[in-house]
C-alpha positions in Angstrom: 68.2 149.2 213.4 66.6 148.9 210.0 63.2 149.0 208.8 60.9 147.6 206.3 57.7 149.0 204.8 55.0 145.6 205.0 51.6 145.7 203.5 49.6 145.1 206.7 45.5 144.8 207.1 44.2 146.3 210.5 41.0 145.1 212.7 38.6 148.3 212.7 39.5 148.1 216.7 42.7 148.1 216.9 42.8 151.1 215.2 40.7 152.9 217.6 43.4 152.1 219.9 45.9 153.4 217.8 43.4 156.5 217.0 43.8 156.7 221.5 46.9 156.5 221.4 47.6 159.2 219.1 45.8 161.7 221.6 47.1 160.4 224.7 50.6 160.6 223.2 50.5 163.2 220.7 52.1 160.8 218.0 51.0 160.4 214.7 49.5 156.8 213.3 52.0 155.5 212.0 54.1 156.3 215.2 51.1 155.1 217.4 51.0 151.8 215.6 54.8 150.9 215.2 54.9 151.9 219.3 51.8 149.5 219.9 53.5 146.7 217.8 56.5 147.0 219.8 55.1 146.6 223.2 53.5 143.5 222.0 56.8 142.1 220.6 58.7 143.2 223.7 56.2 141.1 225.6 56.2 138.1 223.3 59.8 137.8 223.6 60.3 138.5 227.2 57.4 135.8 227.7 59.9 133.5 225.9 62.9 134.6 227.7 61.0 133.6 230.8 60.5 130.4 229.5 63.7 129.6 228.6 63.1 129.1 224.8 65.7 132.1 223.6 69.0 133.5 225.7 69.3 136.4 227.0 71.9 137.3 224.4 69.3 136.6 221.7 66.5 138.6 223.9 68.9 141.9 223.6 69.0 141.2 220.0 65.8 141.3 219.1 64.7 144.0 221.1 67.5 146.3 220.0 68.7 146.6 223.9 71.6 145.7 225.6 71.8 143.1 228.5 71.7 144.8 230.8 68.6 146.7 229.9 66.9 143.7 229.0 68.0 142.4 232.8 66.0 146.0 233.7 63.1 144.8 231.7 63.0 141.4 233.1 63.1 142.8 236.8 60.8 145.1 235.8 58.3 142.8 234.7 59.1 140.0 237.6 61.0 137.5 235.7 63.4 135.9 238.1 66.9 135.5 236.1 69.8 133.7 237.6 72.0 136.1 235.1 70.7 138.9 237.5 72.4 137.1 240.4 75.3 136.7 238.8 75.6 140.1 237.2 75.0 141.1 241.0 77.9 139.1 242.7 80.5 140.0 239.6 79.8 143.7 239.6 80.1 143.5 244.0 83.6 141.4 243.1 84.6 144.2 240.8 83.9 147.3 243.2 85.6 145.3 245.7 88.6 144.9 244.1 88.5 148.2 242.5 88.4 149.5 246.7 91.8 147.9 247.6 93.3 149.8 245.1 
């Protein structure tokens, strides 16, 4: 994953958070803000997983995860997927048949 350098103006408060954050974490700024910018994304775009506007494919995507962990995330958070259910059942049909061997 790449990244970009973006000219960016800051409420006063939200860097005290970031200035928090730097303590409780032992990060630096720069890594306190990227971090605090990221939970907000993961959020936004797990909010619109949940609502059905993007895929789960696309949800992976943008987050830099894998299906499967964004399947974690969702649980995690309490988002009800029917791609949970049916990673569930395939991977029970796999062990299964991996058993009779």
């Amino acid at each position: 994953m790449g990244s970009i350098s973006y000219p960016l103006r800051v409420p006063e408060t939200l860097m005290e958070v970031v200035e928090l954050r730097t303590k409780e974490e032992y990060v630096d700024k720069a890594t306190a803000l990227r971090q605090l910018v990221y939970m907000g994304a993961e959020d936004y775009v797990m909010c619109l997983y949940k609502k059905g506007r993007i895929s789960l494919s696309l949800a992976a995507k943008l987050l830099g995860k894998s299906v499967h962990d964004v399947l974690r995330l969702a649980l995690e958070k309490g988002i009800k997927t029917e791609h949970r259910d049916e990673h569930h059942k395939a991977s029970e049909k796999a062990v299964r048949k991996l058993m009779k061997k």
